[in-house]
C-alpha positions, -999 to 999 in steps of 0.1 A, spaced: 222 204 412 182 207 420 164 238 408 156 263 432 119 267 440 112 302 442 75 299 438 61 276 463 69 261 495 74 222 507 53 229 535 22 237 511 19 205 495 -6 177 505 -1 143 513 -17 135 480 10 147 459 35 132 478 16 97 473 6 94 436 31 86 410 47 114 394 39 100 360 3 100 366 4 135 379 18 148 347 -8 127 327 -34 140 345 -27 180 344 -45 188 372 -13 194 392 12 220 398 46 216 385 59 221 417 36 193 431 49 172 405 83 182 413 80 170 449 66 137 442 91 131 412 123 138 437 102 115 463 103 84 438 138 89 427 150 91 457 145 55 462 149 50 425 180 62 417 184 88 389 206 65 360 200 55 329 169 34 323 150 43 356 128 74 340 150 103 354 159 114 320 125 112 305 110 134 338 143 161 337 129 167 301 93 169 308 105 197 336 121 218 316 97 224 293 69 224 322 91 255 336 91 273 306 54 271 301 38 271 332 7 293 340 5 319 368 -9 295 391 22 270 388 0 246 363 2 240 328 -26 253 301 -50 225 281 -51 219 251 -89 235 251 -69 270 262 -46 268 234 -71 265 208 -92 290 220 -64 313 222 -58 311 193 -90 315 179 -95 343 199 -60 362 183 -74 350 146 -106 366 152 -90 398 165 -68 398 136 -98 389 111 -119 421 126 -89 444 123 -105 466 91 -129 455 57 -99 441 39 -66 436 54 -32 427 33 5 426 43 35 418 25 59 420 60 48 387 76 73 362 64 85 339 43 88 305 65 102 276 46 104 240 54 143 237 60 144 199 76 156 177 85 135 147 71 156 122 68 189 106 94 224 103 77 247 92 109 280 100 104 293 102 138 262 100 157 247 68 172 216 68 175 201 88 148 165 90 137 137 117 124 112 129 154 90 106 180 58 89 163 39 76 192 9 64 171 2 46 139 -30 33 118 -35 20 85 -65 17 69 -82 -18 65 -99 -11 36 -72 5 17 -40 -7 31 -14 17 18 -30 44 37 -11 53 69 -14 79 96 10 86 122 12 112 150 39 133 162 43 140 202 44 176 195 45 173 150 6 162 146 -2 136 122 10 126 92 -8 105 64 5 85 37 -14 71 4 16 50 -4 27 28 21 50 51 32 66 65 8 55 104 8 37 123 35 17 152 42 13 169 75 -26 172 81 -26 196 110 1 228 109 -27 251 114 -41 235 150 -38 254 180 -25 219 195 -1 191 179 1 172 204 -2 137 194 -7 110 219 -27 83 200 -42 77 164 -73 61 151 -96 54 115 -127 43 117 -129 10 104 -167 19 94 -157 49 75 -123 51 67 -124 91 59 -134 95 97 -95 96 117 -96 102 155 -64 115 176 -59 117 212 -38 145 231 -31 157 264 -59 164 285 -83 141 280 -91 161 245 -99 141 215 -101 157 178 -120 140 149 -117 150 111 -150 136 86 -128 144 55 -95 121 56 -77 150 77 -86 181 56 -101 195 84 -104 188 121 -124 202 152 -125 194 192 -144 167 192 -151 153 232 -132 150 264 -127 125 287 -116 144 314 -77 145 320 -52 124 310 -28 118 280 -50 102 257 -28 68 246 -51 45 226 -84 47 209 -103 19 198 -134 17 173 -164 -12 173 -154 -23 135 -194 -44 138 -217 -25 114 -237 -2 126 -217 -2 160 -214 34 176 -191 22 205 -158 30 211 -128 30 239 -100 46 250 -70 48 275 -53 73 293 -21 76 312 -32 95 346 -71 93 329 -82 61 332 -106 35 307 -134 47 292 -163 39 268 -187 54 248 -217 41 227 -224 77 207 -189 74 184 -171 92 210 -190 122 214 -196 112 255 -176 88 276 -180 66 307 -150 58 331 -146 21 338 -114 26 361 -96 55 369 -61 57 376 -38 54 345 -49 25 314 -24 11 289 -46 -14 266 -76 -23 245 -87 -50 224 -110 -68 212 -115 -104 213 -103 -108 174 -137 -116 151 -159 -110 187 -158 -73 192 -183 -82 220 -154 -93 240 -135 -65 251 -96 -65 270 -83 -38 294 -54 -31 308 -39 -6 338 -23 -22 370 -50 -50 362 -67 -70 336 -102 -63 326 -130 -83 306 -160 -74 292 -180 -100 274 -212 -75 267 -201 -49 243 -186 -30 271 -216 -29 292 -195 -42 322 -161 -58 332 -148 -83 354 -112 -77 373 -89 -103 372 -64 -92 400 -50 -128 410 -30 -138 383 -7 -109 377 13 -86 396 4 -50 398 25 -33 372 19 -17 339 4 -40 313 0 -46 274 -24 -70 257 -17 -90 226 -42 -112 201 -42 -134 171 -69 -139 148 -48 -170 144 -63 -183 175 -91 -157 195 -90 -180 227 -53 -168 233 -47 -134 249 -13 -125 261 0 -99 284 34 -86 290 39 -63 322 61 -38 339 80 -38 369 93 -7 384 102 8 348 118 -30 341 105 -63 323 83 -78 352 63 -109 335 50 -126 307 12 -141 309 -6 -162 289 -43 -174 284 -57 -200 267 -94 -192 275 -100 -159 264 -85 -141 296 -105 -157 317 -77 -169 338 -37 -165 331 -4 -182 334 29 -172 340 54 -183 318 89 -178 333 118 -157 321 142 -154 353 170 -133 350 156 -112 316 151 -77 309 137 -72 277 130 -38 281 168 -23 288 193 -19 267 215 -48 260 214 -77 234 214 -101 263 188 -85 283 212 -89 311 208 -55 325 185 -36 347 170 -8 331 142 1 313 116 31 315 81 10 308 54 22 310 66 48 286 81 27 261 64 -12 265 44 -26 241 32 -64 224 19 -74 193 11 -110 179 10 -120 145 -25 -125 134 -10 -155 111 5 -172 139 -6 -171 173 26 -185 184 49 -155 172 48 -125 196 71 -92 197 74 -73 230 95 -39 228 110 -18 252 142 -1 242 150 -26 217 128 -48 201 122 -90 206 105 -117 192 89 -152 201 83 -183 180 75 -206 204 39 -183 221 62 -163 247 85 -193 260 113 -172 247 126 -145 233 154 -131 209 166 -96 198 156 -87 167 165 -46 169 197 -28 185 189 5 193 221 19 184 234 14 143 266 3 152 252 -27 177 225 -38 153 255 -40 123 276 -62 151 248 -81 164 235 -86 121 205 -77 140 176 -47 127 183 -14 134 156 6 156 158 37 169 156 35 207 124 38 232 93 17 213 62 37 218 41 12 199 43 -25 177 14 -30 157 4 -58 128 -14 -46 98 -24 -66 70 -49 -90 58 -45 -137 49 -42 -124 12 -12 -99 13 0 -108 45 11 -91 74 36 -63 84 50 -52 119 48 -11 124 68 1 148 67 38 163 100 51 186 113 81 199 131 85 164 107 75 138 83 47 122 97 17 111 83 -16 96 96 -50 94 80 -65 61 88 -100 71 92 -109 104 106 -144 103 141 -135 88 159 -117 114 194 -97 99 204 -61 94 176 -54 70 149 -64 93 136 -31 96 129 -2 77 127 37 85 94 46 68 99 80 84 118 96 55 97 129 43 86 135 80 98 166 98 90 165 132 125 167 147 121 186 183 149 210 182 157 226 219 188 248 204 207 257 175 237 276 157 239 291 124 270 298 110 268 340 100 275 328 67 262 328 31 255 298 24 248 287 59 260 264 78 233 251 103 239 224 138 209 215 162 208 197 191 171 178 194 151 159 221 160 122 215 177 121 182 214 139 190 230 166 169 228 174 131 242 197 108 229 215 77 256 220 52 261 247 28 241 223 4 209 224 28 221 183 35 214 170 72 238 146 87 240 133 121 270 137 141 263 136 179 238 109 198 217 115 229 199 142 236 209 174 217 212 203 234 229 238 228 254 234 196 275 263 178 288 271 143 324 285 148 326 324 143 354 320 120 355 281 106 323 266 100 342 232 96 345 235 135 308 233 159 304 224 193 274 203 206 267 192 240 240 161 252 215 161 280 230 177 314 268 192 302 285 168 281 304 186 256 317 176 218 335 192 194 342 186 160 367 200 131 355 182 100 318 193 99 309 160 120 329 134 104 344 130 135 340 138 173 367 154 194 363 158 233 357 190 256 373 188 292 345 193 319 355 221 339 359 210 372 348 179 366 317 189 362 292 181 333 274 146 322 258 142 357 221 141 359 227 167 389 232 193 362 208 220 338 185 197 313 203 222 287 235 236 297 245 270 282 270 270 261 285 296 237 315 311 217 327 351 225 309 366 193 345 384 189 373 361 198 369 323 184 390 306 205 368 318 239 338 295 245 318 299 278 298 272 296 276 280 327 261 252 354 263 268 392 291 294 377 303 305 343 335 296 333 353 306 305 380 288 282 405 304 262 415 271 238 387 261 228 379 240 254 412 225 267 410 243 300 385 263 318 382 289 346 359 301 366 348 340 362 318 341 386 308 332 424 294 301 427 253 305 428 244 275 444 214 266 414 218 258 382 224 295 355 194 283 327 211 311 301 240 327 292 244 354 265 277 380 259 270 410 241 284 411 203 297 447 209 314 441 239 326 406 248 331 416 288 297 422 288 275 394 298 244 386 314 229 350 334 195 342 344 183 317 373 146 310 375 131 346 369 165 366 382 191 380 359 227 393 365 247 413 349 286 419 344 305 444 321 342 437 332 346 399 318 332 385 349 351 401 377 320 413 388 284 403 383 254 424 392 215 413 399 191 433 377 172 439 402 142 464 387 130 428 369 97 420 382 85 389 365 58 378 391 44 346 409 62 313 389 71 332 358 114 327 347 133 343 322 128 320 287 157 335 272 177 365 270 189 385 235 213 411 235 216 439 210 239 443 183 254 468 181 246 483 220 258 462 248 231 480 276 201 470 257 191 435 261 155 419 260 140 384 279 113 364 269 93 351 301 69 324 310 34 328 330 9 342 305 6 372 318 -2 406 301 37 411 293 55 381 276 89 407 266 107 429 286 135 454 275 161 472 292 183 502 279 204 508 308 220 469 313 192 456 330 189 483 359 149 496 349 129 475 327 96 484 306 70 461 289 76 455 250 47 462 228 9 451 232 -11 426 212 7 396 220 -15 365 219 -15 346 254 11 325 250 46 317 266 74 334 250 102 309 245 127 328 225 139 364 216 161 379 190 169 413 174 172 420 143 201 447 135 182 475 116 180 506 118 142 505 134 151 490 169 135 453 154 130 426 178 111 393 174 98 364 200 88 327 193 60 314 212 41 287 218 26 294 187 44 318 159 68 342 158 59 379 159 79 411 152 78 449 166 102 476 159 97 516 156 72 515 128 51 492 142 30 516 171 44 495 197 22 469 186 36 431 181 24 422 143 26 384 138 54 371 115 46 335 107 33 333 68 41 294 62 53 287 94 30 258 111 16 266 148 43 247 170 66 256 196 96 277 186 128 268 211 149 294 197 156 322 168 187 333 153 197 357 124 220 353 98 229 386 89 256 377 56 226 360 40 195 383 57 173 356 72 158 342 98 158 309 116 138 292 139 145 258 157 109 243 163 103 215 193 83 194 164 87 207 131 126 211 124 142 239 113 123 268 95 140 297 71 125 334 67 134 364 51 142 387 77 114 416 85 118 443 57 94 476 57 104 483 18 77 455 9 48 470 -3 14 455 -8 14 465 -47 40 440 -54 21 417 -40 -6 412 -61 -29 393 -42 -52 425 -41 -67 412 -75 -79 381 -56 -121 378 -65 -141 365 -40 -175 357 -55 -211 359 -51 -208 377 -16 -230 373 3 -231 333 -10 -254 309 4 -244 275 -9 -211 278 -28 -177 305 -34 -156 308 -58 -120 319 -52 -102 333 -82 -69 351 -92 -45 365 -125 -15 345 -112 -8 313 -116 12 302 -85 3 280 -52 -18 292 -27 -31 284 8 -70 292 14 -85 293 46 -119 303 60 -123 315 94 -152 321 111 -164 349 132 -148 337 161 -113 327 150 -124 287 141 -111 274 108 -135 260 86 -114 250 58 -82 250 46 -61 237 17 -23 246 3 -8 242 -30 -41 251 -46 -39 268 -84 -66 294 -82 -63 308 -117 -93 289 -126 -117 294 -106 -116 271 -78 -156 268 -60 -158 257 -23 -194 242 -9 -203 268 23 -241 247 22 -232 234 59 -221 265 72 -242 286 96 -254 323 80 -229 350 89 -197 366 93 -164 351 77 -130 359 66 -114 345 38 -71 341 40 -54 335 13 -18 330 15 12 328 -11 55 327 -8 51 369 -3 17 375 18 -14 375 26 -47 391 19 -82 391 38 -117 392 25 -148 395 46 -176 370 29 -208 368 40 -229 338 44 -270 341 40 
């Protein structure tokens, strides 16, 4: 059932938005989301809404647009975020001479990092949409996360590090090292922003901007001395610059897929959008070749093996729409036929007629042998014989691949890319919607042809989970692309539902027994920890259908475990577990977005549709609007948290970044009042309380999690010591072992010790942190009596970090050069496990 549009009108949209391509609309983020939502239900209303045609991807994009849209109806840059952020660091930094706190958290890393199916089917870690290795030191590799940042490796693989937890955006679209100075990495985000580190990822600033558009490919002049570079966008266009990126020139506009260079004549230059461009001046102008191909997507692919060859595989309506090839340098192209084949859908035949290219398209030729060329859509294929056919060589679920004796790959192939060099020859990276894999020798195709390099990675995008209340813990979490897993008692992931994970839940009572549910209402249920799947009726049929919620509440009675609730147009209610179900409300005629029962009083419950909440406290027999809830133009209720202990006080987290992100009610939702000041300008995505004795509430944001309660002067203080700056989807508590957790949508599950006003700053002991000479003008020196791990950073006066580092031993005195650094006002943070503490230092 379609969303309800409470905040603008059909009438008020221009032809324009009706005309472009959905895709490109949401690339470009110059559009409303309802002007997106009206050209997206134009194009699948011819298109159909099944599997393969892009409805699934564009349902997910929604509901995180709804969530997070501005008051205007838009969504914020990446710009905004980051000086947002800067703006609540510098606030914080200016807060008093020295400032230390022991009550900010205790975030750990909790997973998961690895896949273990069990009765999953398409497992994997998080969605890498970028990779690059670099040429002069090949077991360096950098990856980037959609919403996890990037990721480097020193060991082909082996071990990461995550480079950028402390960015006000993680948004990774596209990847790039300089080939002239391998400790200078590019990455491209949403936007049209670009961010550059000069240090290997230590550190990274906003670096240019090309204007809008999702940033998908950036491509460096390796010729010495060469300050040119390119890049695409989806919904931004081609550009170039001759200044290393600092300023760019559009060459087309609309969206563009492709670069590359002529291999060995970076002079000649190849671009792709709905056509083929050539440059054969250093960039300094292209040529259109709009006769030989159709007008779909395209990819390029080249071989050092033999430069005159250029190939290009293209799109059709989401589908595999042609093969070209050139013999003269793209000059002119020729169409090599392959009637009848998808290779972009789903089956081993590529007999079917699905696929959601552009999104998930790409080529790549071995530089050894012009004659061998991968394409990728869903699966993966391969050609011996330079494109005259194809065969699988990846299923994208583990059970086809083992049938098939085929690689395993997890589904939806962002990129294919050859590394190597004629001496150690050459590997295939591949990045999906579930990890980075690499096939280490292309020619022999079996079940080991691939392998998941993504292990030591967490960038899982969790939408919900459910924590058994427990000690130890039982944790389940349903996440974009990569299904359902569970943490076990012994903190050990394993993978029992495929899809799209969306709301899951520990039973009350058995923690052997969760629920899950997939993308729009499908609903699982196992009673052996995920061993094994069992199924949920649909109550009235309903449930599955792409008609239906993204996420679909779902949740057990906090008092009787045998009563689980489910809510799409109406609540109903089982009373087996899921056997049978019964309706207990009227029939709203939109989709309910959340669902919570009080823990005091399970006939108590409360709903929320866009930004309108209702309320019942006889079991359903009756449900009541709240109707003092004023959230303004395009804001919606986020989520809704209901007290412990006192079924009449509940609290939403809203959308619209507005002055007020959290509301509270004491009175069941009839009068509502603002919650605390001093929240950065963020969405509020979740809310929880925390069952003390000082009325404590937190909220998960865009950025961080912050806490307020009695003691705090109605001010929100932020609670996020070790947590990286990503998205929280949703707290819970655990209130048998007193912590914490928060499902990320990029960085997995995190752990905290709950808030706890006994800490004191003596314990701490950070206060005997030395910060010396102060003033300094060319070098600091940071030392401290305790010999544990730190994090250092150094802000400046206006909330930008200058440097940071973790895991750093400051017992010895540990000297950082400030010689670059303008004269004035910083702060030095230093973090450990317990706190932090602030120093001013001033630089002459």
């Amino acid at each position: 059932m379609k969303k309800i549009l409470t905040f603008l009108t059909i009438a008020s949209f221009s032809f324009t938005a009706f005309s472009q391509n959905y895709r490109d609309m949401i690339a470009e983020g110059t559009y409303t989301v309802a002007e997106i939502i009206t050209a997206a239900e134009s194009y699948f209303e011819n298109a159909g809404t099944g599997r393969g045609t892009g409805y699934k991807s564009y349902r997910r994009w929604l509901y995180n647009a709804e969530r997070n849209m501005d008051a205007t109806g838009k969504l914020k840059s990446p710009e905004y975020f980051q000086e947002e952020l800067e703006n609540y660091i510098a606030s914080q930094n200016s807060n008093q001479d020295q400032l230390s706190r022991t009550t900010v958290g205790t975030w750990e890393e909790m997973g998961p990092t690895s896949w273990n199916a069990t009765s999953g089917w398409n497992p994997g870690v998080g969605r890498i949409t970028s990779i690059a290795v670099d040429p002069t030191m090949l077991t360096t590799i950098i990856v980037g996360a959609e919403t996890g940042g990037i990721w480097r490796s020193t060991d082909a693989g082996q071990t990461w590090t995550v480079l950028t937890d402390n960015l006000s955006n993680i948004d990774v679209y596209a990847v790039a090292i300089d080939p002239k100075n391998p400790t200078h990495y590019y990455w491209g985000s949403t936007g049209g922003t670009i961010f550059r580190s000069t240090d290997s990822g230590v550190t990274w600033n906003f670096y240019s901007d090309i204007g809008n558009g999702a940033v998908n490919k950036i491509l460096i002049d390796p010729s010495p001395g060469s300050t040119k570079m390119y890049c695409t966008a989806q919904g931004g266009g081609f550009h170039k610059s001759f200044d290393n990126g600092q300023n760019w020139i559009q060459v087309f506009s609309g969206s563009a897929y492709d670069v590359e260079f002529k291999p060995g004549d970076p002079s000649v230059v190849y671009a792709s959008g709905s056509n083929f461009y050539k440059s054969t001046n250093a960039g300094g102008s292209f040529t259109e070749n709009t006769t030989d191909f159709s007008n779909g997507p395209k990819m390029i692919g080249v071989s050092a093996d033999d430069p005159n060859t250029v190939y290009v595989v293209e799109a059709d309506g989401g589908r595999f729409g042609g093969f070209y090839k050139s013999t003269n340098s793209g000059n002119s192209f020729t169409a090599i036929s392959h009637a009848g084949k998808n290779y972009f859908g789903y089956e081993t035949l590529a007999d079917d007629n699905l696929g959601q290219a552009p999104r998930d398209m790409d080529i790549a030729v071995n530089p050894a042998d012009v004659n061998e060329v991968h394409i990728a859509g869903i699966n993966t294929w391969r050609s011996i014989n330079g494109g005259a056919t194809f065969s699988i060589t990846s299923q994208w679920t583990v059970g086809g691949a083992s049938f098939n004796n085929i690689g395993y790959c997890h589904a939806d192939v962002d990129i294919l890319e050859f590394v190597g060099n004629s001496t150690d020859g050459y590997k295939l990276y591949v990045g999906t919607d579930g990890g980075c894999y690499v096939a280490n020798n292309t020619s022999a195709v079996n079940s080991n042809y691939y392998t998941d390099l993504t292990n030591g990675i967490g960038i899982r995008q969790f939408y919900k989970i459910g924590i058994s209340q427990t000690d130890p813990v039982v944790v389940t979490g349903g996440a974009q692309d990569n299904g359902t897993s569970v943490m076990d008692v012994n903190e050990n992931w394993t993978d029992w539902l495929g899809a799209d994970g969306m709301e899951s839940f520990v039973d009350k009572n058995d923690s052997q027994i969760m629920y899950g549910t997939s993308q729009f209402g499908s609903f699982y249920k196992t009673f052996n920890g995920g061993v094994n799947l069992a199924g949920i009726s649909q109550p009235d049929g309903k449930g599955g259908q792409n008609n239906w919620n993204w996420i679909v509440p779902f949740e057990q009675d906090p008092i009787d475990s045998n009563v689980i609730y489910c809510a799409f147009d109406e609540v109903y209610k089982s009373t087996d577990g899921g056997g049978t179900w019964a309706s207990i409300s009227a029939n709203y005629g939109a989709d309910i977005d959340d669902l919570k029962i009080s823990p005091a009083d399970n006939d108590v419950m409360y709903i929320s549709i866009n930004d309108i909440l209702y309320r019942t406290t006889n079991g359903g027999a009756i449900w009541l609007q709240a109707t003092g809830l004023n959230l303004g133009f395009t804001a919606r209720i986020n989520d809704i948290a209901v007290h412990p202990t006192d079924p009449s006080k509940v609290a939403i987290a809203s959308s619209g970044f507005g002055a007020q992100k959290v509301y509270l009610s004491t009175d069941g939702g009839v009068t509502w009042n603002p919650l605390g000041t001093g929240l950065p300008n963020f969405t509020a995505l979740a809310v929880a309380f925390q069952d003390n004795d000082d009325n404590g509430i937190y909220v998960g944001m865009n950025y961080g999690v912050y806490y307020l309660d009695d003691t705090t002067s109605n001010a929100w203080v932020p609670f996020n010591n070790g947590l990286p700056n990503v998205r929280v989807s949703e707290l819970e508590i655990n209130s048998a072992d007193n912590k914490i957790y928060a499902g990320t949508y990029g960085r997995g599950l995190w752990r905290s010790n709950v808030f706890d006003a006994t800490l004191s700053v003596s314990e701490f002991d950070l206060e005997s942190f030395n910060l010396y000479p102060n003033p300094a003008k060319n070098n600091v020196t940071l030392s401290w009596d305790k010999s544990e791990p730190v994090s250092v950073r150094i802000y400046d006066a206006l909330g930008k970090l200058m440097y940071f580092t973790k895991n750093k031993n400051i017992s010895e005195p540990t000297t950082i050069d400030v010689s670059n650094y303008a004269s004035g006002l910083y702060f030095v943070k230093i973090n450990n496990t317990n706190g932090f503490v602030t120093k001013k230092l001033i630089i002459e």
